[in-house]
C-alpha positions in Angstrom: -0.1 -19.8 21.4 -1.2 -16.9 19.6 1.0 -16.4 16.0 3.4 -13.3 15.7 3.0 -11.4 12.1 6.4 -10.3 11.1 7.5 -6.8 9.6 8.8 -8.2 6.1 7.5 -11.2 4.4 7.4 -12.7 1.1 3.9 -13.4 2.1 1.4 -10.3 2.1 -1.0 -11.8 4.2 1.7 -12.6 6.7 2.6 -9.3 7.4 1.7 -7.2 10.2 0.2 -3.6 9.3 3.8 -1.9 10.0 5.0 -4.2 7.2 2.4 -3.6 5.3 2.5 0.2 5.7 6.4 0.1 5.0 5.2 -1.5 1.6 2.6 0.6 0.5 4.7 3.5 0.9 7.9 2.0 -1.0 5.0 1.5 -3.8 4.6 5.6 -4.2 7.2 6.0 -6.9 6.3 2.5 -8.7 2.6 3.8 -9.0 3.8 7.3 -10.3 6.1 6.0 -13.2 2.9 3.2 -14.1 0.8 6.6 -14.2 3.7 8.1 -16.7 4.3 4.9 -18.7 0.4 4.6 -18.4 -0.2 8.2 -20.3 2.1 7.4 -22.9 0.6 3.5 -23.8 -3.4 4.8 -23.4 -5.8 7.4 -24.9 -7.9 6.9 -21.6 -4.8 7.4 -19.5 -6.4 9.9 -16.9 -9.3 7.5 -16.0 -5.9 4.6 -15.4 -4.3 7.6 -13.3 -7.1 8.2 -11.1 -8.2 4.9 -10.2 -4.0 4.1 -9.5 -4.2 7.2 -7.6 -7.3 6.7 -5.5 -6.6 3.2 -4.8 -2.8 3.9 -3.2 -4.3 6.8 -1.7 -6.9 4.4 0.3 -4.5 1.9 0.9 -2.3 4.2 2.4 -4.5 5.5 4.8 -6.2 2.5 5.6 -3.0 0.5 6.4 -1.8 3.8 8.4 -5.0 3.4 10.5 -4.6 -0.5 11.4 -0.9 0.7 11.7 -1.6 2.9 15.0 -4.9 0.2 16.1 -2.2 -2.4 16.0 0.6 -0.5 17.9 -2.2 1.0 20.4 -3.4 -2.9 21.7 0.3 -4.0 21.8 0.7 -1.1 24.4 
């Protein structure tokens, strides 16, 4: 019997990609205000901003991707 990931879990690693997707994106506006608390805290703030930036930005597009794999087999 093969075990069904769910859409929202506590549990990351539970998670199918939609849930995962669903996440990341409800993460945007939490990463943008760390960025603007960030500039205010750090003199190095821009290389914190980029590498908060860069790494939503690939997670983003990465969980999109398994999004449509996973909803492409389950067709």
């Amino acid at each position: 019997m093969k075990k069904v990931k769910k859409d929202k879990s506590l549990n990351y690693r539970q998670m199918n990609y939609k849930g995962k997707y669903k996440r990341t994106k409800v993460m945007i506006p939490i990463t943008l205000l760390a960025c603007i608390l960030v500039f205010f805290i750090s003199k190095y703030w821009i290389i914190y901003d980029i590498i908060m930036i860069v790494a939503l930005v690939w997670q983003l597009l990465y969980t999109r991707n398994k999004m449509l794999e996973e909803e492409k087999e389950l067709q």
